[in-house]
BAKELUM-76803 format. One record per atom (N, C-alpha, C): residue in one letter; x, y, z. Coordinates in steps of 0.02 Angstrom, whole numbers, padded with zeros to 5 digits, always signed. Example, Ala and Ser with C-alpha at 12.3 -4.5 7.8 and 13.67 -1.06 7.14 Angstrom:
A+00660-00284+00390A+00615-00225+00390A+00660-00165+00390S+00642-00112+00354S+00684-00053+00357S+00645+00002+00394
***
This chain:
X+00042-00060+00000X+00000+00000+00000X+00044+00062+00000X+00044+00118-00033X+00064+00172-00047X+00045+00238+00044X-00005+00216+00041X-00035+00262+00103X-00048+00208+00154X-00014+00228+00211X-00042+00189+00266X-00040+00228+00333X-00058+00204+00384X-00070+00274+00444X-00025+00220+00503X+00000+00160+00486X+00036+00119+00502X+00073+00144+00551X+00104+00155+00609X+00159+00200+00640X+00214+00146+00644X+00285+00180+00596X+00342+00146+00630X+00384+00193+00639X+00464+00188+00605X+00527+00236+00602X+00552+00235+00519X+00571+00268+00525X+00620+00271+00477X+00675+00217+00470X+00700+00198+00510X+00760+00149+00493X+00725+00080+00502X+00649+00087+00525X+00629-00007+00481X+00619-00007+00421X+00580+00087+00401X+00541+00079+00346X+00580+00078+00292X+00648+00097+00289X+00704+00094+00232X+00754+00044+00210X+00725-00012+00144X+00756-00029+00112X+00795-00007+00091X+00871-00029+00091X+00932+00023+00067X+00913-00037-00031X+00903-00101-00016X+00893-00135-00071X+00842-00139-00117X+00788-00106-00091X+00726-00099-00119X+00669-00050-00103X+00702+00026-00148X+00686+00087-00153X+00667+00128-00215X+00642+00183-00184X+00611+00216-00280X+00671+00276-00299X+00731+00267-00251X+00769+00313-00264X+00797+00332-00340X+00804+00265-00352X+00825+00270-00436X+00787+00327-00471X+00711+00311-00490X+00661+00319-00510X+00660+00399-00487X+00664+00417-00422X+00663+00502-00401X+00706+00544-00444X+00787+00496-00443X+00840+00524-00472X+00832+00546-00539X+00797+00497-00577X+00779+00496-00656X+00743+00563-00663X+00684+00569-00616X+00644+00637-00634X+00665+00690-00614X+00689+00658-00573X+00745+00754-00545X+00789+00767-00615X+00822+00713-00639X+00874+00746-00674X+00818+00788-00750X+00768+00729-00752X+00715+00753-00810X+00699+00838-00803X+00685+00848-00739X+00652+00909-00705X+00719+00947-00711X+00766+00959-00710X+00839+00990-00728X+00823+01026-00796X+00808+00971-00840X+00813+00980-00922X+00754+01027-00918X+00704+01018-00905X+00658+01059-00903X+00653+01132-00882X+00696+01141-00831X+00721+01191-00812X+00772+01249-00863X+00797+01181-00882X+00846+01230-00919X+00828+01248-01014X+00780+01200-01008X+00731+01225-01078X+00713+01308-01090X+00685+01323-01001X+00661+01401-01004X+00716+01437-01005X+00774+01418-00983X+00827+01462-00960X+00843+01474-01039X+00872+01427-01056X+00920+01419-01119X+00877+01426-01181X+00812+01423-01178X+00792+01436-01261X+00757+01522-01232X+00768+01547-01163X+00742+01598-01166X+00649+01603-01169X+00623+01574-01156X+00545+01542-01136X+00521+01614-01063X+00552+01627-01032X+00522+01668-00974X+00523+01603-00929X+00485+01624-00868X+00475+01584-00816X+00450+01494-00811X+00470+01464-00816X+00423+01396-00793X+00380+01400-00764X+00338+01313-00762X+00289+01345-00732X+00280+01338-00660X+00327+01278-00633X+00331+01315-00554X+00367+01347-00524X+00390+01384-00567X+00433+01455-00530X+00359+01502-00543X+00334+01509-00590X+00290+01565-00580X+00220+01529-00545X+00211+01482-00541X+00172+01459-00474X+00192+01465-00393X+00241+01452-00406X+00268+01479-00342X+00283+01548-00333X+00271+01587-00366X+00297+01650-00354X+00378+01668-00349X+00382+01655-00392X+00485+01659-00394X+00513+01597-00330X+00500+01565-00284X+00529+01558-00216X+00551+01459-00261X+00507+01423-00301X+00546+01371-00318X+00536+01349-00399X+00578+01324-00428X+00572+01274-00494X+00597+01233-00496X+00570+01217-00549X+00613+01133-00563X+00659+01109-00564X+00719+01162-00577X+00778+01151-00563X+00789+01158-00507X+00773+01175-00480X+00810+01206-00394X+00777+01144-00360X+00704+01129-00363X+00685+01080-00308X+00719+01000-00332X+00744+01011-00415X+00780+00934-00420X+00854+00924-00390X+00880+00984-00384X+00960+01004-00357X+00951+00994-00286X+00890+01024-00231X+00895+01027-00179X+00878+00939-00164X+00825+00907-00207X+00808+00837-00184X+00874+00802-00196X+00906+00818-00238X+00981+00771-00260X+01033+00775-00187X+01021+00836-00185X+01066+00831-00108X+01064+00820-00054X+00990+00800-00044X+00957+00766+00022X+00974+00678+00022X+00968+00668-00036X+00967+00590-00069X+01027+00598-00035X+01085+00631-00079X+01155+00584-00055X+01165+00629-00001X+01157+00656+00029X+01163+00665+00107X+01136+00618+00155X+01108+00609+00142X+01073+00527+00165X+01100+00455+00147X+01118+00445+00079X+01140+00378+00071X+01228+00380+00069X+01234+00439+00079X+01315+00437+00094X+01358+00435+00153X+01301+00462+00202X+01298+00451+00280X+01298+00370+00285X+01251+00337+00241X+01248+00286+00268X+01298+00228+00235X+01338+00247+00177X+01365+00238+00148X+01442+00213+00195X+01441+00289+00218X+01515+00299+00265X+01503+00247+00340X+01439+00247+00365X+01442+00212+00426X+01434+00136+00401X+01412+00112+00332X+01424+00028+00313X+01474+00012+00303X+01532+00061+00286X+01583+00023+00274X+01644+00078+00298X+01637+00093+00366X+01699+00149+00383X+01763+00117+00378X+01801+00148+00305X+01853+00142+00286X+01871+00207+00265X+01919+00245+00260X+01900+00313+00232X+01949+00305+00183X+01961+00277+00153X+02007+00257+00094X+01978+00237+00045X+01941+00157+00069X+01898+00133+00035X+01841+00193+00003X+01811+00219+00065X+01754+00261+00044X+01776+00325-00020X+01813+00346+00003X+01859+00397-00061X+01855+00360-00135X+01871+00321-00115X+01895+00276-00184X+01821+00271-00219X+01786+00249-00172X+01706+00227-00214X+01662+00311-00261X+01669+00353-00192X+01649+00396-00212X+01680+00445-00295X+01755+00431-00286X+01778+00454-00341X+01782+00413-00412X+01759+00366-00391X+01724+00314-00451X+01668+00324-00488X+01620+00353-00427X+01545+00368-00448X+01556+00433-00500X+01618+00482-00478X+01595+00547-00488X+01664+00556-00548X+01705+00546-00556X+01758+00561-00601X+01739+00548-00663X+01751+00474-00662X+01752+00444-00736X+01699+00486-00777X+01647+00460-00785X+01598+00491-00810X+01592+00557-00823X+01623+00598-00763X+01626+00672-00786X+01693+00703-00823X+01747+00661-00822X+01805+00662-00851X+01789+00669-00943X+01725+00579-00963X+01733+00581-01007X+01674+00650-01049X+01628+00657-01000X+01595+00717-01033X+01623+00787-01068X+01683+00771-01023X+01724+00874-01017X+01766+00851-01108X+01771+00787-01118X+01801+00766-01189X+01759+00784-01231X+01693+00759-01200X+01655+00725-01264X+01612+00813-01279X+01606+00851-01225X+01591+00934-01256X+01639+00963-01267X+01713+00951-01267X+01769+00979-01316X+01769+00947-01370X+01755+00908-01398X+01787+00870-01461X+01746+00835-01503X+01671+00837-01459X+01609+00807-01511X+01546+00877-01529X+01535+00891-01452X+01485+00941-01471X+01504+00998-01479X+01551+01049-01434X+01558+01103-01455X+01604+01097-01543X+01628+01057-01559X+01640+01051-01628X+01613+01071-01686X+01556+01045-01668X+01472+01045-01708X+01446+01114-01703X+01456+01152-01661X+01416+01218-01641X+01479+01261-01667X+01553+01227-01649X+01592+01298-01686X+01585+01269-01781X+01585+01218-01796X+01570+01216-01875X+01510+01250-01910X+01457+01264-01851X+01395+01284-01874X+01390+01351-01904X+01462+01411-01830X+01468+01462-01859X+01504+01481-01904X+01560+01435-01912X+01633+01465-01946X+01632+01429-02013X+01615+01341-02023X+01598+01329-02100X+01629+01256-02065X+01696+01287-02038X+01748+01219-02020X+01784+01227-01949X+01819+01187-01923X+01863+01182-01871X+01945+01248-01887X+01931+01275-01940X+01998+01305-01935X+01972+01337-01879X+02056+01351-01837X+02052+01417-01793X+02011+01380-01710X+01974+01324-01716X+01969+01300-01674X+02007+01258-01609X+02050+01216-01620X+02114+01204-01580X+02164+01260-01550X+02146+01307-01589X+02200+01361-01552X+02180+01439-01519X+02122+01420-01522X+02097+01495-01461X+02109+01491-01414X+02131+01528-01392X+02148+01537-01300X+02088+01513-01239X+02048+01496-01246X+01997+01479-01245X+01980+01385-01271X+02063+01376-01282X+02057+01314-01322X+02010+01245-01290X+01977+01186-01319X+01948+01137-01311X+01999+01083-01255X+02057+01098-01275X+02122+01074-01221X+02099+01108-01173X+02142+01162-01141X+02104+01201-01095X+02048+01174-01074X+01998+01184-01096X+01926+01179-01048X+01927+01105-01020X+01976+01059-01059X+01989+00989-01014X+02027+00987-00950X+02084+01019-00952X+02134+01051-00903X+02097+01068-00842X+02055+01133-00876X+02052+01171-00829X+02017+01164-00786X+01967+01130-00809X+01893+01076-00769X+01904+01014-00730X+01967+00997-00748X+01965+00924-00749X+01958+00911-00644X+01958+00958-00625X+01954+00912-00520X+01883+00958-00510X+01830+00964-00562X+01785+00964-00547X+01755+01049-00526X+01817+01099-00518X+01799+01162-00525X+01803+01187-00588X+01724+01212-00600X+01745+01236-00682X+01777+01311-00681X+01828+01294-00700X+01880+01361-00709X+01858+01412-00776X+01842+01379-00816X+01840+01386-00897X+01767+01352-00921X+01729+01406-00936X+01653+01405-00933X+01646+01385-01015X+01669+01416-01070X+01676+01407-01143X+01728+01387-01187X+01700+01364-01234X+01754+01345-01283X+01764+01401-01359X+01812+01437-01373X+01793+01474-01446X+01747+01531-01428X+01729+01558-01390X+01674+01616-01371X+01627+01570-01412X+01593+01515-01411X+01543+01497-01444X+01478+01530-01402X+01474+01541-01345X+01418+01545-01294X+01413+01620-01262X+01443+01642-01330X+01438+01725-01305X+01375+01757-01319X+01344+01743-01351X+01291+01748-01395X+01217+01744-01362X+01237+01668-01319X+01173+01641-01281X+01160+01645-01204X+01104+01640-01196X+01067+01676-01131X+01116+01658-01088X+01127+01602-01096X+01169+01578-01040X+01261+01557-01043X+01302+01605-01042X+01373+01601-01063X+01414+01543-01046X+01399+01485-01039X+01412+01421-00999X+01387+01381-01048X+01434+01313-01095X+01433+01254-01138X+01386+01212-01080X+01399+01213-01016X+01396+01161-00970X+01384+01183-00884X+01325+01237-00867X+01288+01250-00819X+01296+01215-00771X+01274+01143-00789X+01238+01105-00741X+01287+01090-00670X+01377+01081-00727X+01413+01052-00684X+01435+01086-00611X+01424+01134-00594X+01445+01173-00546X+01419+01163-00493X+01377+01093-00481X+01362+01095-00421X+01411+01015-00410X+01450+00980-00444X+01481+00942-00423X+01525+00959-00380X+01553+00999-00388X+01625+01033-00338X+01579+01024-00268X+01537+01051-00257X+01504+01047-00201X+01497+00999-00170X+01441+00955-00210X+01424+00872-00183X+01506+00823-00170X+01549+00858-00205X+01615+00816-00188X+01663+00849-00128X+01643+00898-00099X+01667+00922-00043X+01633+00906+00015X+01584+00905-00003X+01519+00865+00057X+01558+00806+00050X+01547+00742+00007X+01568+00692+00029X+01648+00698+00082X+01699+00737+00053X+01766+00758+00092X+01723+00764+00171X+01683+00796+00163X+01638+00818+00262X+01643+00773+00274X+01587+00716+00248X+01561+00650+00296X+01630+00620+00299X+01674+00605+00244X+01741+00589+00261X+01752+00607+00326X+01778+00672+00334X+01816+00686+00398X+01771+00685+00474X+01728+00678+00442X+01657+00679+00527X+01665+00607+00534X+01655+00575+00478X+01668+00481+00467X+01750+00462+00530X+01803+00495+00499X+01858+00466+00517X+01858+00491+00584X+01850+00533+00630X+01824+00575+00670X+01801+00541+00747X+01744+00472+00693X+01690+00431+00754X+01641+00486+00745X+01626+00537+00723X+01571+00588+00731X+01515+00570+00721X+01503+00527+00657X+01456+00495+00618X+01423+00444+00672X+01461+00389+00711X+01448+00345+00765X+01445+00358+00818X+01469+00400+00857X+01481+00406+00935X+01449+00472+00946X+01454+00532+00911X+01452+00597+00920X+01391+00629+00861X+01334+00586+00850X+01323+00596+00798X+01275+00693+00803X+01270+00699+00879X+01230+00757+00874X+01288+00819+00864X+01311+00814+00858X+01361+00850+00805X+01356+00885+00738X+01332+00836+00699X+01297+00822+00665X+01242+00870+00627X+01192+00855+00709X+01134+00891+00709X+01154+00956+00732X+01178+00957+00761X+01206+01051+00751X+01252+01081+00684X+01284+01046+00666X+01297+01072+00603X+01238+01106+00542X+01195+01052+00549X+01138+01067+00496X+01100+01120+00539X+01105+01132+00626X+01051+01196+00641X+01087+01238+00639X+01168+01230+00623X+01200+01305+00628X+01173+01332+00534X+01198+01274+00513X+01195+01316+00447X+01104+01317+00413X+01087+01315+00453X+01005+01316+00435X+00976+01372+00475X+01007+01392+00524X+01011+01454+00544X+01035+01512+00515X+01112+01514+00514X+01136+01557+00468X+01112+01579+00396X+01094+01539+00372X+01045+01529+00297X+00995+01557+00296X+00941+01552+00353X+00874+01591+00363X+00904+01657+00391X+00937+01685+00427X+00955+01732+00469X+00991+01781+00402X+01006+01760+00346X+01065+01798+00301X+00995+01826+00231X+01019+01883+00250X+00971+01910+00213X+00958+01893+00132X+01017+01872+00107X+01042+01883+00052X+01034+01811+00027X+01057+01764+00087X+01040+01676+00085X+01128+01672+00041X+01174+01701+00033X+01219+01700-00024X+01311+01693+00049X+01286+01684+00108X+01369+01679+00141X+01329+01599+00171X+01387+01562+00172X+01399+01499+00210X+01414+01513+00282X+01377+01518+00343X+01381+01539+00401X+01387+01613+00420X+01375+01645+00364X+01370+01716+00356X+01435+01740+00373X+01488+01709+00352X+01557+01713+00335X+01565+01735+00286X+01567+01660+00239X+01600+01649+00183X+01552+01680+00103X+01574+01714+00077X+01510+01732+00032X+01541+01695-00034X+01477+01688-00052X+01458+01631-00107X+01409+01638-00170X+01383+01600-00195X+01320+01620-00242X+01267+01582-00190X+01216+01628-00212X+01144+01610-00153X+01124+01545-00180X+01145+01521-00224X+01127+01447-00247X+01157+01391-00199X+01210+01416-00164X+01259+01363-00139X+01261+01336-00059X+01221+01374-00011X+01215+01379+00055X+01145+01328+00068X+01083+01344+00036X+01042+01294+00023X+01062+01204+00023X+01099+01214-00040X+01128+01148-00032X+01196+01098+00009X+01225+01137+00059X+01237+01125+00123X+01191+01099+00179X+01150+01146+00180X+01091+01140+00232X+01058+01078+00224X+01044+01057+00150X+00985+01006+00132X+01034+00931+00125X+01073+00940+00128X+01134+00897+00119X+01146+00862+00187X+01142+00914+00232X+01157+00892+00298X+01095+00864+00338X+01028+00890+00311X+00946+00880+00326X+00959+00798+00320X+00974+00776+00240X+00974+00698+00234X+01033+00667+00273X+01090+00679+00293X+01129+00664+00341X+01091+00641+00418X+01076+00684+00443X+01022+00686+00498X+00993+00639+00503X+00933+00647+00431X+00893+00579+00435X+00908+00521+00437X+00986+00514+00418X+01013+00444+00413X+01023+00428+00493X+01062+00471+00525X+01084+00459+00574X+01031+00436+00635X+00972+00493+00630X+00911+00477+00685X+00860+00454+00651X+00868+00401+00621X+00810+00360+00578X+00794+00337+00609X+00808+00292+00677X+00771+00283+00730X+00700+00310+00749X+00718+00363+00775X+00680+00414+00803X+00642+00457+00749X+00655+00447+00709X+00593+00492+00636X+00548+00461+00630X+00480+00469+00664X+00389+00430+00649X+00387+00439+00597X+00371+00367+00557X+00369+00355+00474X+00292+00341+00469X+00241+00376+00446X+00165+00356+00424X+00166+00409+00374X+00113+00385+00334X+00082+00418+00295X+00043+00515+00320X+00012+00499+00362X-00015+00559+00400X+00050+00621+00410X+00091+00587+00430X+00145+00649+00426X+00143+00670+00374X+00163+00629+00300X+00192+00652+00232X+00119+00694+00211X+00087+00680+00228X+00023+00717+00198X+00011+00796+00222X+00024+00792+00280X+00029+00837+00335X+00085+00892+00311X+00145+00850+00298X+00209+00897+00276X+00191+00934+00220X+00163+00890+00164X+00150+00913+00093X+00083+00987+00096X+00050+00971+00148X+00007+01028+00155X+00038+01109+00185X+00069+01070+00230X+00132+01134+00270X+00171+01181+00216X+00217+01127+00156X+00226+01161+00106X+00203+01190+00058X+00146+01170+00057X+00116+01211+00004X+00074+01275+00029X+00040+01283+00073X+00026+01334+00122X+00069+01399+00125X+00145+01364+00140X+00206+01415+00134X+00205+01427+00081X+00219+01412+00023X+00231+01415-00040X+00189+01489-00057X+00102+01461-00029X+00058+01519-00030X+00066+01594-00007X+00115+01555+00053X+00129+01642+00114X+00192+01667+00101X+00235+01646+00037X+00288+01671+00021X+00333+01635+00073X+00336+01586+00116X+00383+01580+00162X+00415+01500+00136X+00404+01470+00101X+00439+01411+00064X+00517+01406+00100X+00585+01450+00079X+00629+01436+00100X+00647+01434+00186X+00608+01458+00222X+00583+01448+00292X+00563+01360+00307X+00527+01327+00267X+00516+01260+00279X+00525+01213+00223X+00572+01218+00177X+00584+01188+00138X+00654+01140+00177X+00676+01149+00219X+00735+01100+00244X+00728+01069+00285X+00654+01084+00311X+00612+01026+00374X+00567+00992+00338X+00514+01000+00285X+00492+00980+00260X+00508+00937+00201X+00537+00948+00153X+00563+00921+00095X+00600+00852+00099X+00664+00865+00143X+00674+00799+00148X+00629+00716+00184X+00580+00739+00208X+00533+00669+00227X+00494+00663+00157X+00474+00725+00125X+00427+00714+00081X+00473+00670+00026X+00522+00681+00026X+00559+00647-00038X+00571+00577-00013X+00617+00567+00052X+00626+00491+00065X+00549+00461+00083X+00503+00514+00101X+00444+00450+00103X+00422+00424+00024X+00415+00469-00018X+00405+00433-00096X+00456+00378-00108X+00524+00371-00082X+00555+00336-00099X+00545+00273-00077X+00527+00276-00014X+00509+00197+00013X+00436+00202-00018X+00392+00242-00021X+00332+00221-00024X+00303+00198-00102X+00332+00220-00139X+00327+00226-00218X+00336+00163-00259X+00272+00130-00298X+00324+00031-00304X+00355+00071-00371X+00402+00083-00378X+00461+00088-00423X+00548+00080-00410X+00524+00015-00364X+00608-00017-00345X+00631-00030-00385X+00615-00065-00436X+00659-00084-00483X+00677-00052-00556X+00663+00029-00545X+00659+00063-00575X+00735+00071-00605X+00761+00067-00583X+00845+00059-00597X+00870+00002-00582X+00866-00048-00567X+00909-00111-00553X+00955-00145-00620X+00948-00113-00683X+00979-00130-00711X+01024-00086-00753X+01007-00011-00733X+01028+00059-00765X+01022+00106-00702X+01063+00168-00724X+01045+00225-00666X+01064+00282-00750X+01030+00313-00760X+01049+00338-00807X+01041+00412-00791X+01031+00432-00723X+01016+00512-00711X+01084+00542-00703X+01142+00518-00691X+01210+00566-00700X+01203+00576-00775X+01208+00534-00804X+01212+00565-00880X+01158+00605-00925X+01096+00583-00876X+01064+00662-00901X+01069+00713-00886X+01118+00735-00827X+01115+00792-00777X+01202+00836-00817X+01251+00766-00849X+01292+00805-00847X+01308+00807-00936X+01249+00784-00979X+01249+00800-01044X+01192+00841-01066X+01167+00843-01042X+01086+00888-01069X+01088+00945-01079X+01129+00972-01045X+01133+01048-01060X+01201+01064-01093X+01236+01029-01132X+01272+01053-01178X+01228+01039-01239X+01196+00989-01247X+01173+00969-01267X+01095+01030-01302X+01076+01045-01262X+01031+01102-01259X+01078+01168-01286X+01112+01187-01260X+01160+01235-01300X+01159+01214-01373X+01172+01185-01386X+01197+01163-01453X+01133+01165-01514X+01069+01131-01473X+01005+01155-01508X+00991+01235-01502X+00997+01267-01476X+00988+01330-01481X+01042+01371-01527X+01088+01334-01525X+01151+01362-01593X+01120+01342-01664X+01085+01298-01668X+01035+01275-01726X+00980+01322-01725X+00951+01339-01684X+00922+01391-01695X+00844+01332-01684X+00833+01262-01652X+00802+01255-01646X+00750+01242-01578X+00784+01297-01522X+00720+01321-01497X+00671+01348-01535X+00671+01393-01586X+00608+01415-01608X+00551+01387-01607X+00550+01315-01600X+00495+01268-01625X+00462+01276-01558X+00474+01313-01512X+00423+01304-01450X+00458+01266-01398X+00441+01280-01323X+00480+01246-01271X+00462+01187-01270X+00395+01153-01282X+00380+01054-01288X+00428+01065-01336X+00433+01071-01383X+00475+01030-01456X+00539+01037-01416X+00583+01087-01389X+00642+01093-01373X+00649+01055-01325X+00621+01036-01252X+00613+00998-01209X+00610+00928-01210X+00575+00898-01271X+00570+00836-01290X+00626+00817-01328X+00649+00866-01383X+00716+00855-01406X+00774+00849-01369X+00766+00885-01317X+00826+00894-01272X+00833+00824-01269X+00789+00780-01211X+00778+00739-01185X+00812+00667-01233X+00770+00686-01297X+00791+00655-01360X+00864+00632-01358X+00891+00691-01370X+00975+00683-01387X+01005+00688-01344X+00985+00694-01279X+01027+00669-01204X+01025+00605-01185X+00984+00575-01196X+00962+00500-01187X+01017+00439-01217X+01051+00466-01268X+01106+00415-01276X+01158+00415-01280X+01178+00494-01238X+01245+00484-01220X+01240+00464-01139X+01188+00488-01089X+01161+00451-01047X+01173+00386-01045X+01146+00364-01104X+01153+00257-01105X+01229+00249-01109X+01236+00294-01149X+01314+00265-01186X+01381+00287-01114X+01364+00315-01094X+01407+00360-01014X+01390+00307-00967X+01348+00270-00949X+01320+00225-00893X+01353+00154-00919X+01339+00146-00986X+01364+00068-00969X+01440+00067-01006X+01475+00117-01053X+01538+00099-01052X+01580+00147-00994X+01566+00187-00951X+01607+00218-00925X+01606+00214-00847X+01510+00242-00818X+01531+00242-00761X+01495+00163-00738X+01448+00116-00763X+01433+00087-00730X+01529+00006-00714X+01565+00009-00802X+01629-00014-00786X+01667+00020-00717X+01684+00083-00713X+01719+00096-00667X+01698+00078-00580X+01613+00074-00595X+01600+00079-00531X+01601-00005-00511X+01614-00042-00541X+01649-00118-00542X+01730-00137-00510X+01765-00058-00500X+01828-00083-00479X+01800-00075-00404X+01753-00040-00373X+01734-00044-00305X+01744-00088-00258X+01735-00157-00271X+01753-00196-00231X+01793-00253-00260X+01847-00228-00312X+01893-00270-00332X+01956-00301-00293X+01965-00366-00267X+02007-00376-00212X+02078-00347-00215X+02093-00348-00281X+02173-00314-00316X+02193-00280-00335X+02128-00226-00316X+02137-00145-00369X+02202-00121-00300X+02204-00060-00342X+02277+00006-00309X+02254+00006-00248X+02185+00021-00244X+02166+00060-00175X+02167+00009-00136X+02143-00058-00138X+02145-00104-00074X+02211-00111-00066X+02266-00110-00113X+02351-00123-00099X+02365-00065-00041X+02343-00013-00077X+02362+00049-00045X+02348+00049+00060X+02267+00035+00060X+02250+00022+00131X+02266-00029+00168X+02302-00106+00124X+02322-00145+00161X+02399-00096+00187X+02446-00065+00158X+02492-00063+00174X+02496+00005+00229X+02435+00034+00234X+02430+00111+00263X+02426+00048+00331X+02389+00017+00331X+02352-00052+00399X+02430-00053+00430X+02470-00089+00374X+02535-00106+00420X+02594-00065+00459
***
């Protein structure tokens, strides 16, 4: 049953083996593309940003759900197998390869296509300062240094081949956190720690006028403090899953709370108490476990779609309307998606528990 008034916890009600997380991931990353349909073909507002009154869209609530997810399954990630070597290793499996081969494949396949579109041919392309080398270089540990290739993206709404990626740097410094809270015992022994971390910076966040400094220190883009906070929300939940009453009546309850706010303009006020149950309860509650058991294909929509989208708009075929552009997007993201999952990251993520790879050599000998 989907709805039940059942009372348990959270840590009976969560299958780590049999969940709709896949399935969330897929539409978040879908809800990304969609997002960036309005941005990038220039459309005006979506439509739940202007339902909401500027305060959420589709992009933002799929970025903030992405970071609750792995704030949550990376917490739990780090306490199944506290190794902090091991854990490094996995994580930079999940997140390299795959984005390594993207930063290639929009130097040397697609922005190719978009500089031939303007110039006739590739002359003059290998050697702008600005070069397709470069933007491999300069990207390559995940800070994008170098936003374009060729001034191709001078033109368009959005001066960035590749938007999306800028929130990896982030999600890979978070993992570095649970690392060091992990190696720490913080995660096990000290976990309310933890929970003050997420009320300092969930404080500071509401308290900062601007929403744009990390503890009202560090200033940042107002995009980036949010996803700290919500990062650390799913952390939490991992940790006091115990103690979190899992029924239906809550999630219903929550979903009304938010939308109410949404009404009174106060959304970012309860979007970091609310949001994360509403998302992990669809996940257990939702029958779409096996929605991925044989694919995960939402990194590769998240980190090709919007070059990808650039590139239709260098064609000049947004015109056809935001469905046509949106569906196309989707279209021609979809198989470098396939093609990114099963030759790149789902191989790499196979050396994980290889008995003879570098990294187990490496931790047997750190052991001795």
């Amino acid at each position: 049953m989907i709805f039940s008034s059942v009372q348990s916890n959270l840590g009976l009600a969560f299958n780590h083996k049999k969940n709709s997380l896949g399935f969330l991931r897929f539409l978040f990353a879908v809800l990304v593309v969609l997002q960036h349909s309005y941005i990038l073909g220039n459309f005006g507002n979506e439509p739940l940003l202007s339902l909401s009154k500027g305060q959420l869209s589709s992009g933002s609530l799929a970025v903030h759900a992405f970071f609750i997810i792995s704030g949550f399954l990376i917490t739990r990630s780090y306490i199944s197998n506290p190794n902090i070597w091991r854990y490094s290793w996995h994580r930079i499996l999940r997140i390299f390869p795959g984005f390594w081969v993207c930063l290639l494949v929009t130097s040397f396949v697609i922005a190719p296509i978009a500089y031939i579109n303007v110039h006739g041919n590739t002359s003059g392309y290998f050697l702008t300062s600005d070069s397709p080398f470069s933007y491999v270089f300069s990207n390559l540990f995940l800070s994008i240094k170098q936003s374009d290739i060729a001034g191709l993206m001078a033109s368009h709404p959005e001066k960035s081949l590749n938007g999306s990626l800028w929130t990896l740097e982030w999600e890979f410094f978070l993992y570095i956190a649970i690392a060091i809270l992990g190696s720490l015992s913080i995660l096990t022994k000290f976990r309310w720690i933890v929970l003050a971390i997420f009320i300092v910076l969930l404080l500071t966040y509401l308290l900062d006028s601007c929403h744009c400094r990390i503890i009202l220190l560090y200033w940042t883009s107002n995009r980036v403090p949010p996803l700290l906070v919500l990062f650390f929300s799913g952390a939490v939940f991992w940790l006091y899953r115990e103690k979190v009453y899992w029924n239906s009546i809550i999630f219903v309850s929550l979903v009304l709370v938010t939308s109410v706010a949404i009404y009174l303009n106060l959304y970012t006020w309860v979007e970091p108490l609310t949001l994360p149950y509403i998302i992990l309860w669809l996940s257990i509650n939702l029958p779409l476990s096996n929605f991925d058991k044989h694919s995960d294909y939402s990194y590769g929509i998240y980190i090709y779609s919007f070059p990808i989208q650039q590139l239709l708009v260098q064609f000049n075929l947004d015109e056809f309307g935001v469905g046509f552009y949106f569906m196309l997007s989707l279209l021609l993201t979809m198989p470098l998606a396939i093609l990114s999952w099963h030759f790149f990251e789902k191989p790499a993520l196979q050396f994980k528990n290889k008995k003879n790879n570098s990294i187990n050599y490496f931790v047997s000998k750190v052991k001795k």
